[in-house]
C-alpha positions in Angstrom: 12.8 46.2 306.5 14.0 42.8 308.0 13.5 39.7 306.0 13.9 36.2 307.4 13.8 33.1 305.2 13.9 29.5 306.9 13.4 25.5 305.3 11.2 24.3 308.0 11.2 20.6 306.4 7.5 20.6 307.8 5.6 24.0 309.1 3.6 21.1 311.3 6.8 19.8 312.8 8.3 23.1 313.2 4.8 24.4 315.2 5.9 21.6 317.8 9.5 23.0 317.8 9.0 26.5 318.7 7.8 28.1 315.4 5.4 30.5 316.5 8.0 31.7 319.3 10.6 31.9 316.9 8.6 34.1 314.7 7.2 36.8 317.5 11.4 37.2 318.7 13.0 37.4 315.4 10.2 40.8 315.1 10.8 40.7 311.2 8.6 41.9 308.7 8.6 39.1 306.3 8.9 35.7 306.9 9.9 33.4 303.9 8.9 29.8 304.6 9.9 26.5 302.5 9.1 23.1 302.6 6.0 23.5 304.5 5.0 20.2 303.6 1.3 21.3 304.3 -1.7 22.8 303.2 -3.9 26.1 305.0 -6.4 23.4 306.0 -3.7 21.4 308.1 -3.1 24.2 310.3 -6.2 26.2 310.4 -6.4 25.8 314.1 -3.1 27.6 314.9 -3.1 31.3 315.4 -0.4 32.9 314.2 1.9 35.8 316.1 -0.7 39.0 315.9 0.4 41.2 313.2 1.1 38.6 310.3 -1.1 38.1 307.4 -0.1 34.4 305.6 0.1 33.6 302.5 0.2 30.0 301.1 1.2 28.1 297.9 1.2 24.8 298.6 2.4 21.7 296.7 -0.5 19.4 294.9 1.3 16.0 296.6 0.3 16.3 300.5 3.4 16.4 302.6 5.3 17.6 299.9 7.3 20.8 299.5 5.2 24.0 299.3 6.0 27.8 300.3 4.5 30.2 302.9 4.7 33.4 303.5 4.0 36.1 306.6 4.2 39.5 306.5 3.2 42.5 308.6 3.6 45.1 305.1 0.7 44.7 303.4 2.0 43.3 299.9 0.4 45.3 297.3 0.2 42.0 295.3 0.5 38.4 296.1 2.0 35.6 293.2 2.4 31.7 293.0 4.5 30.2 290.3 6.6 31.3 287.9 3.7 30.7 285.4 4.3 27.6 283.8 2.5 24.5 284.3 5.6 22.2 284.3 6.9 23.6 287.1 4.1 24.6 289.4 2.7 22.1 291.1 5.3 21.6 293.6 4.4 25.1 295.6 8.2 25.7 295.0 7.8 29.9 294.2 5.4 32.6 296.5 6.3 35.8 295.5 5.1 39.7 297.0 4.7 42.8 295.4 5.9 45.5 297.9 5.9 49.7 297.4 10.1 49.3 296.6 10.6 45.9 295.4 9.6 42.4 294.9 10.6 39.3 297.2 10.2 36.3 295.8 10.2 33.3 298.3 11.5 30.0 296.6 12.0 26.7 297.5 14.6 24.9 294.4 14.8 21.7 293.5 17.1 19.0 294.7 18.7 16.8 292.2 18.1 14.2 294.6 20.8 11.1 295.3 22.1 9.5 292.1 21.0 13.0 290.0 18.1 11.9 289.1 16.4 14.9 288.9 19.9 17.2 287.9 18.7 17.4 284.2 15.0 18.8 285.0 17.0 21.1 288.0 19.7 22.5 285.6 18.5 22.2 282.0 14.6 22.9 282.1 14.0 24.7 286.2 17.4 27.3 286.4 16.3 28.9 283.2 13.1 28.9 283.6 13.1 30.7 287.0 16.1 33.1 286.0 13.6 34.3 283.1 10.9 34.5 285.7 13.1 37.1 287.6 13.9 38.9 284.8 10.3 39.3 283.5 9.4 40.3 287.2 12.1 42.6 287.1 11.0 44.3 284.0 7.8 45.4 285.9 10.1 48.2 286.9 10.8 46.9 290.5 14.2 45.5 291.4 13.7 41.8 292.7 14.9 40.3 295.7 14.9 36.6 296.0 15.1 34.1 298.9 14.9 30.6 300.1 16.6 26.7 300.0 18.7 27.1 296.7 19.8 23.4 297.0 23.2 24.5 295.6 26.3 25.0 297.8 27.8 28.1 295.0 32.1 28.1 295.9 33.7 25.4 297.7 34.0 27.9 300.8 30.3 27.3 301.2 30.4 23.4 302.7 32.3 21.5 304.5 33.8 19.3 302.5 33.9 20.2 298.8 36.1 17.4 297.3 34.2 14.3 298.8 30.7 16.4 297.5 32.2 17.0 294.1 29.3 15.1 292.0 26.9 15.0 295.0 23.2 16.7 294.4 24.2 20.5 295.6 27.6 20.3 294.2 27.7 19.9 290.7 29.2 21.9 288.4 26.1 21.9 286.4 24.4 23.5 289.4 27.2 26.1 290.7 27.6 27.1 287.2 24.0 28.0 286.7 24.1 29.8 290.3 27.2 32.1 288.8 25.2 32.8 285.3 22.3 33.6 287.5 24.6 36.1 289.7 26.1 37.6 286.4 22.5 38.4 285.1 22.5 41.0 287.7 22.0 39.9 291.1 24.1 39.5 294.4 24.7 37.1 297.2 24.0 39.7 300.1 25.9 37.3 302.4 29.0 37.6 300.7 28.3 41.3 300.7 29.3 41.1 304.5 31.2 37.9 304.8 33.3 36.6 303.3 35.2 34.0 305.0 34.2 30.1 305.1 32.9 28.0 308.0 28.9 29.4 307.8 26.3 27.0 306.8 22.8 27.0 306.8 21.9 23.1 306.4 23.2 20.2 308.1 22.7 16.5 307.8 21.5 15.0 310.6 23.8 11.9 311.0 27.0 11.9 312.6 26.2 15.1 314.6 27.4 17.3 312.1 25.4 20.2 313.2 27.1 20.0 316.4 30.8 19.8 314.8 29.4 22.3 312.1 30.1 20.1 308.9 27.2 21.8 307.2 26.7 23.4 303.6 25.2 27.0 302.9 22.4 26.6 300.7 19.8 28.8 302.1 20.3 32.5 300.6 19.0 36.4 300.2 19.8 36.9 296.6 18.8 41.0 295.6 18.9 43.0 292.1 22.4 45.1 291.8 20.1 47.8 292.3 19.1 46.8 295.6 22.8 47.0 296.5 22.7 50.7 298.1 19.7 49.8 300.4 21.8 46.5 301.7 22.3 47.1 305.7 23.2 43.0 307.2 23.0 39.8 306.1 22.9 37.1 308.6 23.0 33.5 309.6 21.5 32.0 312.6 22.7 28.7 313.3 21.7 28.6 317.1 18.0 28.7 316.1 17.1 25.0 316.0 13.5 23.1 314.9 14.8 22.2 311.4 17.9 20.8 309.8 18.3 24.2 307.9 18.6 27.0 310.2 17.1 30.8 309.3 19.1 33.2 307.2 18.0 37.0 307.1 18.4 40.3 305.2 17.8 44.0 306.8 17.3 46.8 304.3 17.8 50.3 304.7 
């Protein structure tokens, strides 16, 4: 099964960018959007690659965050939130039920410049959703979990780790979180296949850091241990453009 999750920082922009091609090549099963920044009723009019059924969970602010989903499996049943009023109105969490597993497509918060949002991100939404895998998990299906985590986890995973020290992304607070999360069970398929630095999945857009690849990796496939024997290739693809975050992907056996 082939899994691609992608920030499009606005599924209307991206459908002017080469979306819809993008999706009919990449021939994946499921396609995790974030960020839409829209709702159904803004892009009713575009037909989707044949095959796809989409799913929506879009944020109550237009043209704010918001998560999508397409998929040509079925989903035996469909989710939005995590369940808890607080935290649901931004679209941030679309999750499927398939026969093997669950993927749960999410879109994290940022703790924004100045950290004004770092307390609600690390002391009331990283517990939150880690329990909200862990119940979903105790429905007696492993869960795998994808999307913009908004957290660079080791310093091999951006560019430049000491100027980013107490940026959003790079807190301790944060990357500590990220490692409880991992030790609750759950691995970072990438680093299942790579280990080495120099990958990224985000860029900023000023001083042509994409092209000099001065980027951070915050975009991730994050599966159950016991997904780990069905793990084939994780993957990065930083030549696809239309968004400042590029697509990551997961194949499982």
């Amino acid at each position: 099964m082939k899994l691609v999750s992608w920030n499009v920082n606005g599924v209307r922009s991206a459908l002017k960018k080469g979306l819809l091609d993008f999706i009919e090549k990449s021939r994946a099963d499921v396609i995790c959007l974030q960020e839409i920044k829209a709702h159904p009723g803004d892009v009713q009019h575009i037909a989707w690659p044949r095959g796809y059924e989409v799913f929506w969970n879009p944020a109550d602010k237009k043209g704010y965050s918001g998560t999508a989903l397409l998929t040509r499996v079925k989903p035996l049943a469909i989710a939005n939130g995590i369940g808890i009023r607080g935290h649901d109105g931004e679209g941030r969490v679309l999750a499927a039920e398939f026969p093997d597993f669950w993927l749960v497509n999410v879109y994290q918060p940022n703790s924004q410049r100045g950290l004004t949002r770092l307390d609600y991100r690390t002391k009331k939404w990283d517990p939150a959703f880690l329990r909200y895998l862990k119940k979903l998990g105790e429905k007696g299906k492993p869960v795998a979990f994808c999307g913009d985590l908004n957290v660079a986890h080791t310093e091999i995973d951006l560019a430049n780790p000491r100027s980013n020290r107490r940026n959003a992304g790079f807190t301790d607070e944060e990357r500590k979180n990220f490692t409880r999360l991992l030790g609750a069970g759950f691995l970072d398929t990438f680093r299942r296949f790579e280990p080495g630095p120099g990958h990224y999945s985000w860029w900023s857009q000023m001083s042509d850091c994409r092209a000099r690849n001065i980027g951070w990796r915050v975009d991730y496939f994050v599966a159950a241990e016991k997904l780990r024997p069905a793990l084939k290739r994780a993957w990065i693809s930083p030549e696809v453009m239309g968004s400042d975050h590029c697509p990551v992907g997961l194949e499982l056996a």
